[in-house]
Each structure stands twice: as structure tokens, then as C-alpha cells.
N, C-alpha and C positions, 0 to 999 in steps of 0.2 A: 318461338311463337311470336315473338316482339316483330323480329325480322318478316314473317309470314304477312303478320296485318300491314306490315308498313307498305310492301312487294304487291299486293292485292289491295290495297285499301282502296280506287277507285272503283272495283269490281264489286267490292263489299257493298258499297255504298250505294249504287243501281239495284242490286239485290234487292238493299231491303229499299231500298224506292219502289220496284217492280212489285214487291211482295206488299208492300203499302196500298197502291194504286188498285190492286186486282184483286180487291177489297169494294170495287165499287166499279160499275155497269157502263163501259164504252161509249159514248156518246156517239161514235159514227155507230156503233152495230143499233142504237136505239133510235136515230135518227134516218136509217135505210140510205145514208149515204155510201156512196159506190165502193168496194171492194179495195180500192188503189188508191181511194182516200187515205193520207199519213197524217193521223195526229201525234202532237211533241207532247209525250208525259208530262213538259212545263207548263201546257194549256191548261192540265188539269189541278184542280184545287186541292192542296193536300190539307189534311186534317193537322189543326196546331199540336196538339201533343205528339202527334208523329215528327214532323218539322222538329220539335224543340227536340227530339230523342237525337234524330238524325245529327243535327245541330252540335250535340253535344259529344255522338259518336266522331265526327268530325274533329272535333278540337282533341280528344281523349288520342285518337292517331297520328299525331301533326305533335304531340305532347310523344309520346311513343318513340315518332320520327327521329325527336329531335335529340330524347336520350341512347338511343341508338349510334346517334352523329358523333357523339360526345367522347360516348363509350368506347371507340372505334381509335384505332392510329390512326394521324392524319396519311389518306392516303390519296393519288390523283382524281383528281373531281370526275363522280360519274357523270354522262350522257343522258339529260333527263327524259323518261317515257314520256310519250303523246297518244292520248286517243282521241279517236271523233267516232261520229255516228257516221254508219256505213253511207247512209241518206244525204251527206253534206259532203259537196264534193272540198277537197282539201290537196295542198300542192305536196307534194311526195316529199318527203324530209329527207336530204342528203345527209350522210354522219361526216363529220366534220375530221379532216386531216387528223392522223395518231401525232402529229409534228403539232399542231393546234393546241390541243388537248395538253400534249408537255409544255407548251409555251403556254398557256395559259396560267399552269401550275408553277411554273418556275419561278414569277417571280415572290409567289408565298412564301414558298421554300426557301428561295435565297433570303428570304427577311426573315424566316424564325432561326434559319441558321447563322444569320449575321448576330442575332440578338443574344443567340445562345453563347457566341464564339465572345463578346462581348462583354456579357452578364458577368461581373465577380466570381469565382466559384467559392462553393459555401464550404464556410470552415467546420473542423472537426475540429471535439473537443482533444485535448493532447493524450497523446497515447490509449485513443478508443478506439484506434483503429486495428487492433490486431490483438491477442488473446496473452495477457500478461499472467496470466497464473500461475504458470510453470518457473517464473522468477524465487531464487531464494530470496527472503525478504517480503514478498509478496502474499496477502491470502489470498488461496484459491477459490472464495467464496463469487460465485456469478448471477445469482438471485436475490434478490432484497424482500422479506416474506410479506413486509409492509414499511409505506415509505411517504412522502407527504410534500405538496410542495415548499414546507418550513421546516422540518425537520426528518434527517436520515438516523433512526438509533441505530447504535452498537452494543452487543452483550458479549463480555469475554469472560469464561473460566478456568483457567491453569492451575489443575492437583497434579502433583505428584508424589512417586515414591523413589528412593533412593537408595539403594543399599552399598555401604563402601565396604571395600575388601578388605581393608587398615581397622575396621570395627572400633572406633573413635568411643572410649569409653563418655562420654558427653554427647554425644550423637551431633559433633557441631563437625561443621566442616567450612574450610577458607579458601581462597583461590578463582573462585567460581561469583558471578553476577546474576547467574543462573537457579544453583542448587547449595540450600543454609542446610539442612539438616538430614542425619541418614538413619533408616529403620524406623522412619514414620512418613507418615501420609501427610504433608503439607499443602496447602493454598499457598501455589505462588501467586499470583494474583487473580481478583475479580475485579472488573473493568466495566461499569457502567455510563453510557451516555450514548455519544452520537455529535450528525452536523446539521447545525442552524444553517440555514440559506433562505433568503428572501432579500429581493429589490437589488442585489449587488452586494448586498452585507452578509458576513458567512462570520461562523464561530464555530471551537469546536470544544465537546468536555470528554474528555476520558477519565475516570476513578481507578486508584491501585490499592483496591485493601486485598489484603491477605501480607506477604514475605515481602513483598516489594516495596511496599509502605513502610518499612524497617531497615531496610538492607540496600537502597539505592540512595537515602539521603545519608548514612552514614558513608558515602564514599566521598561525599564533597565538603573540601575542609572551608567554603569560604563562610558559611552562618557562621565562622571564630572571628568574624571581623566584626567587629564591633556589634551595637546591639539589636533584639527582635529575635523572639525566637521563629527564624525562617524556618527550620526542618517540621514545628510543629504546623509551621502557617502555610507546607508545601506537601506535609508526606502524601495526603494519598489523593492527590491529582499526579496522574502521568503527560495529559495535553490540557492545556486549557490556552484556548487565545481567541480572538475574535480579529475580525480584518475586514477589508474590502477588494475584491474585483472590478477590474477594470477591464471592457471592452475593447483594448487596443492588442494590434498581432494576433495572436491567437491565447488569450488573457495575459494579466497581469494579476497578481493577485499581491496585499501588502497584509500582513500578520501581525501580532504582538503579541506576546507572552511566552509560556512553556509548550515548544511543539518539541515533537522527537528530530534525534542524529542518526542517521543513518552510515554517521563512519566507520565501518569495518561491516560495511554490505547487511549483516544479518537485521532482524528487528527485533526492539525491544519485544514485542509481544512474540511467544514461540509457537504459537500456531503459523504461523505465517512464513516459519522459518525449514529448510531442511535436516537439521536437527535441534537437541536441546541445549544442549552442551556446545556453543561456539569454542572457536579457538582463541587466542589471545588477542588479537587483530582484532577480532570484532569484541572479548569479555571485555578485553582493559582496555577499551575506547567508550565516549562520550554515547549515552544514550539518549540526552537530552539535554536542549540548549534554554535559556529563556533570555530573551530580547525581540529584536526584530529581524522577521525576515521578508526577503521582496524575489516571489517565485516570478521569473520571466517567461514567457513561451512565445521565442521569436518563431516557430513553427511547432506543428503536431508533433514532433519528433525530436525536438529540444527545449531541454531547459535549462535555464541559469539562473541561481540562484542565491545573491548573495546575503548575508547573515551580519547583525550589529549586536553581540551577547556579551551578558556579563562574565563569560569564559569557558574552559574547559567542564563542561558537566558540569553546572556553578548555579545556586539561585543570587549567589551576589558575586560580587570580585573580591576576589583574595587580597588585593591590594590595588591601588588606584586607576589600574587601565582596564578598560575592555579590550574583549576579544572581538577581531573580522577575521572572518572566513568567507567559503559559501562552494555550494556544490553546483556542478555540470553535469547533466543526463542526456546522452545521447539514445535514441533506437533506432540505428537507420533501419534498420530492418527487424521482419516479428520475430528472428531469431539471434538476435544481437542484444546485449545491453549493457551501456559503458556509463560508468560515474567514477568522479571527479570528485573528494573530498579535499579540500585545502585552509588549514588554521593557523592563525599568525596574532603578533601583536601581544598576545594577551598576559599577563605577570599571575600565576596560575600559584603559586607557593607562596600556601599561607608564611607572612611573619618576612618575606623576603622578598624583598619590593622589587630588588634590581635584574631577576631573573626573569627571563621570557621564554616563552615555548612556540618553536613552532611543526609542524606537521602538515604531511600529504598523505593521503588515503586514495587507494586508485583500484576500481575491481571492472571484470568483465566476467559477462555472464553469457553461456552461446547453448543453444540446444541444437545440436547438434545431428538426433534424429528424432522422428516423429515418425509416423506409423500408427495411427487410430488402429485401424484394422487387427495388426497384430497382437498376441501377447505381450512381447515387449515391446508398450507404444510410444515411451519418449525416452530420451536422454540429452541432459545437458549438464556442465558443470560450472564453476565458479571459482574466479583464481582474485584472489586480491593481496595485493602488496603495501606495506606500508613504513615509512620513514619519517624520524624527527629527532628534535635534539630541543634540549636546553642551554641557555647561554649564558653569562653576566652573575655575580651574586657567588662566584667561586666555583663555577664552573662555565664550560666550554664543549662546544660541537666536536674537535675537534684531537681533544686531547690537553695532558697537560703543560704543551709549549705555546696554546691559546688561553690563558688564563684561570686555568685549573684542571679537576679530572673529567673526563670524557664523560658528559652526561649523555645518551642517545638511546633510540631506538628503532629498531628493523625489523622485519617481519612479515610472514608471509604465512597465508592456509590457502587450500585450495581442496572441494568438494565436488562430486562426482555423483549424481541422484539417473535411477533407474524408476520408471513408473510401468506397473504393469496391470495387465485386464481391464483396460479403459481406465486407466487411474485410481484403479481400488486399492492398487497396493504400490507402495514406493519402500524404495531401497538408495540409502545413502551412506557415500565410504568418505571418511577427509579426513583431515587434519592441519597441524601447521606448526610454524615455532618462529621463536623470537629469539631477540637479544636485547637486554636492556642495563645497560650498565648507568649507576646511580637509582633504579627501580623507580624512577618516579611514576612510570603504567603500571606496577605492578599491584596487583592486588592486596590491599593489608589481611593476614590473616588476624582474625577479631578476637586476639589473645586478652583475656583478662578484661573483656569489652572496648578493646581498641578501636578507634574510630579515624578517621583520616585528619581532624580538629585536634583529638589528642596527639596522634602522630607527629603532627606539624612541632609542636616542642620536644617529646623524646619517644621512640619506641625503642624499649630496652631489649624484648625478644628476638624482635626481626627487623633491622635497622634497615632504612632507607637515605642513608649518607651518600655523599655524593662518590664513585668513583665502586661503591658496594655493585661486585658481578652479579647478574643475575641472566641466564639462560635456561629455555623450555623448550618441549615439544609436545605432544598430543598426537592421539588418532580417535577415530570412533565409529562407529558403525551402528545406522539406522534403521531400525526400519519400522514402517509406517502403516496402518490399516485405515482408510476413510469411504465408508461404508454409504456416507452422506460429506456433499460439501460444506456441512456446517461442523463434523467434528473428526476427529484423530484419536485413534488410538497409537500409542506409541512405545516402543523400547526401546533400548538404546544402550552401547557397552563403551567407556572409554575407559581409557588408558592413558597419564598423564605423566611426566617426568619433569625434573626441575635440578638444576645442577648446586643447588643448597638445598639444606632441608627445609620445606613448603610447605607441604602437604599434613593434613592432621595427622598423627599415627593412634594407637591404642589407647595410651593415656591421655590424648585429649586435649583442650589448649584450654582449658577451663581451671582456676587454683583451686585445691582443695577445699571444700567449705560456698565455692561459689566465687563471682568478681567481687574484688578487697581490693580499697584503699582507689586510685588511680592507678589508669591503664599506663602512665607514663613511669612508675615505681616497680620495682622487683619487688614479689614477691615470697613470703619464707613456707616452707611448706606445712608450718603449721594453721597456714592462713593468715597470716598476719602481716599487713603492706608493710615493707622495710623504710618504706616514707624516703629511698634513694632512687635515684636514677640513675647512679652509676655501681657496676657492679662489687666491685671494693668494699665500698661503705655499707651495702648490702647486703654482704657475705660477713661483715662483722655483725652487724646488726642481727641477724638470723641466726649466730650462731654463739649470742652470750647470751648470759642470764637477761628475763627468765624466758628468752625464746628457747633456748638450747635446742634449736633446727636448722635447719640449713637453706639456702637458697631455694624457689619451686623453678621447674621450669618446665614448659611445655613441650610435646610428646609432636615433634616433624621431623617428617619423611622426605626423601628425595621421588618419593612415587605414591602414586595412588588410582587405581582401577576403582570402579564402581558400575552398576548397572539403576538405569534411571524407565521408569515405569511412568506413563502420562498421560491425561485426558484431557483434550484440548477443545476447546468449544467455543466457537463463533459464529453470533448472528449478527 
């Protein structure tokens, strides 16, 4: 319609002139002037309120015209029409060369194209340009239900159920960063908060109540260093820091406080992850650092990022140095993704100033097919390697003709994730295994309420001395129902092996009567701490008057299967 009035609007506008005019009585037919008399419709007086209509018709299609122009590609400039009255003679209008017409246009052309070719191209925020959901480690959540320009929330809930095959007379179970207890329904955690953003200033909170609040600061032995109680002044935040952005590259952004690790690929929160149960590689690695970190993004598609922390998984230092690290993320492409984890410097064992640790982390992640269309519409898997040693302090990278016994570790899982019917349902197979001799990754099982603080002076049940073998492996098999992007339903069967006994078994890692005395102390099975640390003076003590009992000892296995039932929820 637009284009119609615009095509016609001189014709429009005579119209209603004509139709104006013949509204009132020809002055030649009333003055009996001759038949060949021509009067000009301008001789005649038109009535103001018609003029103003006209007037306004006028401007209202020239308004029309001009968002028509707008609307339009810029494309070769039209030919503009000409009329006259037949009555006035007028010189014939030649159309002007088609060579004219492009020369007139070109040199426009060549000016928005020079400006264009010119102009910066505008950046993209880092890695928004292609669909990262299908990342393990990554949530698949791609809507935000409500969002603000100062603050983004986040709500996380992880229950679950656990049932072990070993029937752990305490229902406690060890080995795992993941799963404390089997044949109940647990909160691993709930996670409330979200990110501050305004003016270039960004912060961020995350909350860990439920399992995680309990069971992730007993893995860090540095609060034994001197005083404050840090685990009560850290449990149950999992991020908290604030920072700024900066407009250079493609951002810069500078941090401070407790943000998560992402070495050994998986993430702390297990929604986000392809199954529940990581491997070793990612349980017995750092899930979170606190100090500073400085994310770089020399492009959309790189990041570096190096890290100033108080250590391995640490709210302080174990002893007087900090830890650097810092990670590298590549994604040349939307079906590639390379990271770079690497830790050094840091004196990580409590009580033992002269030992350092260091470590690389290195995983690649590739989907491999895609296929929306089909039932089975993705695949991709995820391999990550990992290495490190401790040094100095009575032990050695290397062995014992470096200055004591081979502290180290090696390691490798690699997962295999199937998604099918538009991503309703996902299917994942992996596993992986290590070697760690000296155990200092390995997980303490929580015998007698052992903690990683206590550990550091004596664990009587499951020794972590230096040169002490320790090898594992795992498998496990997922699979996943997500009904909606915001939740999971999940199951999950693994299968774990350990070449010492590890794992909880039937009687339980619990003394009779409940935890007695210190986790650092044998205890007798009538309950009663032997107040020794060594086994000797223990076994006397437990077995004269008036204990007349004998040493307790806890109930591990070289193996242990379970099945893990889950509801994962994130907005």
C-alpha cells in the first residue's frame, strides 16, 4: 500500500484537486467565454480547509516516501518521473545512458564499501559464538527465565540416592568427592546465588549447604596452620569473589577470592557434568582455588589464565609459599575444546615445609557427530591426562636415588556420551585409573572422623607415607533423562577397584559405639581410644585389664560397585 501511494501520489493529488474544484461553477461556461478558452485550475480559488487537507495529504506521502527509502537496500538510483499538462508544450526527456546511471552510483558505493572494509569489526563476547552445551563440564541450560541488567541468579539442587553393594553396616562410604553416604536419600548440595555485573564491576556468590558443606573442607589440611577457624568461616560458600573487567582484546577480567578448578575437566556442580561419579583425575583434583585470578581473552576463542593461590584446594597455605598455576582454553572450532591445566610452586603438606608439588592437567573434548535430525543426534567424548610428583622433604619425582621414595602421579579417564531424541535422553560410558604412589591425591577414607588436618600427623588405618603403593581403576555407565533444560534425572552403575583395601566393606569404617578419642589413635573394640598411635602400644593397651579387648579395625575392600539415583536442578 505504502509503495502504491508513493507510485501515484501526483495523480492522487489532482484527483482530489479536480474533485475540490467541481464543487464550484466554471467561470468560462458562466461568463459565455468561447469553447477553446483554457482556464488553469491555479486561476481558481481553492477553499482553505481543503488547501490545509491537501497540504497535509502532501507532507503525510513525502513522510511515506521517505520510510519506504529507508526500508529498502541501498540499490542504483531510480530515473525520476516527469509530468506536465498536455496544454504546455515541454522538450521530450532523453533517459540518460545505463553507463550514467552506474557511474553516478559508483561513486557511493565505493564509499560505504571503503568504510565498511575500514570500520573495526565488532567483537564477540568469547566463546558465544557457537553452542557449548554438549561440553562435559558445561550446563546445558540456554534460557535465563529472568535476568537483570545487575544481577544474573543461579539456583542449584543435587539429591541423591546411593545404594552400595559392600552394604557398609554405617552407611558411610570413602573414596568418592562426590557420594558420603549409601541407602539414604542425601542433599549433596543446594547452591543459591548468582552474578553481580554493573559499570565493569562483576561478583559472583554461590552457597554449598547440604553434603558439600561437610565433606569438601575436610579435604584441606591447611586451616591446621595456625589460627581462625577457616572451615567454619568457608564451609558453605563454593564461589564467592568479586573483580573487574576490562575492555581490552576481547576482555580482560581480574578476580579475587574462591572461584572453582576446573582440573580434571569435570565440575564441581554435577549437573553440568556427564556423569556423577567422576574418575580419579577429576575426584582427587582441586575443585577450588582462593586467591587471584587474571582471565585473558586475547580472542573469541582463547583464553589464558593465570592464577596467584593459596595452594592445592587450600583456604590458606599449608606452610609459607603460595601456589601459581593457571589454565589455557582453546576452541578453534564449535566442535573441539582444549584446556590446559598447570600447578607449581606451592608447599601443599601440612607440617612439611620443604616439599613442593607440582602438576599438569590436560583434556580434549571433540563431538564428533551431530545430527539434530536423527535419533541419535550427538556424539562426542572426552580424554584427559594427567601428571605430577612431589619433591624435597624425603621424597623425590623420581625415585629413591633422587633423594627418597617416588612420590608421583599418573592418570588418565576418558568418557564417551551419546544423546538422543533431540537431547531427551543421554547415554554415557567411561572410566579411567591412576597411580599414585606416596597417596598424597588419594582420598582419606573418613575412618574414626579422619580428616586431611588430622592426617597430616598420623593416620593409623590408611597410611599416606611416602613411598606407600596406591593404584585404581573405575568404569561407569550413565544414563540421563532431561525432560526440560533446567533438570536431570539420572542413574548411574559404577564399578571401582583399588589394589589395597579402600573401599568401605560390611562392617563399616565407623568404631563401635561411634568416633572415640582422636582419629590419629587406634582404637580397641570396645570403644575405647588406645590414646597410641602406634600399633604395638595399642594392642597392649586393648588387651589388658580392664579393657580385655582387642584392637578395632575398620571393615575395606579392594572393590566396590554401587548404583547412584539423582535429581539435578538448575536455574
Amino acid at each position: 500500500m505504502l509503495i502504491l501511494l508513493i507510485k501515484y501520489k501526483t495523480k492522487i493529488v489532482f484527483a482530489m484537486l479536480f474533485l475540490a474544484l467541481g464543487q464550484f461553477p466554471c467561470f468560462a461556461q458562466s461568463n459565455g467565454d468561447a469553447p477553446n478558452q483554457q482556464v488553469s485550475g491555479a486561476d481558481q480559488p481553492i477553499p482553505a480547509a481543503i488547501a490545509k487537507e491537501l497540504e497535509a495529504m502532501r507532507k503525510r506521502i513525502d513522510e511515506l516516501e521517505a520510510e519506504l527509502k529507508n526500508a529498502k537496500a541501498p540499490e542504483r538510483p531510480m530515473t525520476p518521473a516527469t509530468s506536465a499538462k498536455a496544454t504546455v508544450p515541454v522538450a521530450p526527456v532523453v533517459a540518460a545512458p545505463a553507463t550514467t546511471a552506474a557511474t553516478a552510483a559508483a561513486p557511493a558505493s565505493t564509499t560505504l564499501a571503503k568504510a565498511a572494509a575500514e570500520a573495526p569489526p565488532a567483537k564477540i563476547e568469547p566463546f558465544s559464538d557457537a553452542d557449548w552445551t554438549w561440553l562435559n563440564g558445561n550446563p546445558r541450560t540456554k534460557e535465563i527465565f529472568w535476568d537483570s541488567k545487575f544481577f544474573t541468579p543461579e539456583i542449584r539442587a543435587d539429591t541423591v540416592y546411593v545404594y552400595d553393594f559392600n552394604h557398609p553396616t554405617d552407611h558411610s562410604m570413602g573414596g568418592s568427592s562426590e557420594l558420603f553416604r549409601t541407602q539414604e536419600v542425601q542433599l549433596t548440595q543446594l547452591g543459591v546465588g548468582g552474578d553481580f555485573h554493573y559499570d565493569n564491576v562483576r561478583a559472583r556468590l554461590m552457597t554449598q549447604f547440604g553434603m558439600y558443606s561437610a565433606t569438601t573442607p575436610r579435604n584441606d589440611p591447611s586451616p591446621g596452620h595456625g589460627q581462625w577457624d577457616l572451615v567454619s568461616a568457608y564451609r558453605y560458600l563454593s564461589e564467592a569473589y568479586g573483580g573487574y573487567h576490562f575492555d581490552k582484546l576481547h576482555g580482560v577480567n581480574v578476580d579475587a577470592g574462591i572461584f572453582l578448578s576446573y582440573i580434571g575437566l569435570f565440575s564441581y556442580y554435577n549437573f553440568d557434568n556427564w556423569a556423577y561419579q567422576p574418575s580419579y583425575v577429576s575426584s582427587n583434583t582441586p575443585w577450588f582455588f582462593e586467591g587471584v585470578r587474571v582471565q585473558i581473552f586475547p580472542t573469541a576463542h582463547l583464553k589464558i589464565e593465570p592464577w596467584f593461590i593459596n595452594g592445592w584446594q587450600s583456604y590458606a597455605s599449608a606452610n609459607h609459599r603460595p601456589g601459581l598455576g593457571g589454565q589455557i582454553k582453546w576452541t578453534p572450532k564449535p566442535w573441539i575444546n582444549v584446556i590446559s591445566n598447570n600447578y607449581g610452586l606451592g608447599r601443599d603438606d601440612l607440617f612439611i615445609p620443604n616439599r613442593r608439588r607440582i602438576h599438569t592437567d590436560n583434556s580434549v573434548e571433540i563431538k564428533y557427530f551431530d545430527r539434530p535430525e536423527r535419533e541419535l543426534d550427538k556424539m562426542a567424548f572426552s580424554l584427559t591426562a594427567d601428571a605430577g610428583c612431589e619433591y624435597g622433604g624425603g621424597v623425590s619425582c623420581y625415585g629413591d636415588h633422587s633423594g627418597g621414595p617416588k612420590q608421583s602421579f599418573l592418570g588418565y579417564m576418558f568418557y564417551n556420551r551419546f544423546w538422543f531424541h533431540n537431547d531427551l535422553f543421554g547415554l554415557t560410558l567411561g572410566g579411567g585409573k591412576i597411580n599414585n604412589p606416596g597417596r598424597y591425591l588419594v582420598l582419606l577414607p573418613p575412618i574414626n572422623g579422619e580428616s586431611a588436618i588430622t592426617a597430616s600427623t598420623n593416620s593409623p588405618y590408611f597410611t599416606e607415607n611416602p613411598g606407600d603403593p596406591f593404584k585404581a581403576w573405575d568404569s561407569s555407565i550413565t544414563f540421563d533423562y532431561m525432560p526440560k533444560q533446567y533438570i536431570t534425572f539420572r542413574w548411574e552403575y559404577d564399578y571401582r577397584h583399588a589394589s589395597v583395601p579402600y573401599w568401605t566393606g560390611r562392617g563399616g569404617i565407623t568404631p563401635p559405639g561411634g568416633n572415640t578419642g582422636t582419629p590419629t589413635d587406634y582404637i580397641c573394640n570396645n570403644g575405647v581410644s588406645s590414646g597410641d598411635t602406634a600399633l604395638g602400644p595399642a594392642t597392649t593397651f586393648c588387651t589388658s585389664a580392664p579393657q580385655n579387648s582387642s584392637v578395632w579395625f575398620p571393615d575395606l575392600r579392594r572393590d566396590e560397585s554401587f548404583i547412584d539415583m539423582s535429581i539435578l536442578v538448575k536455574f
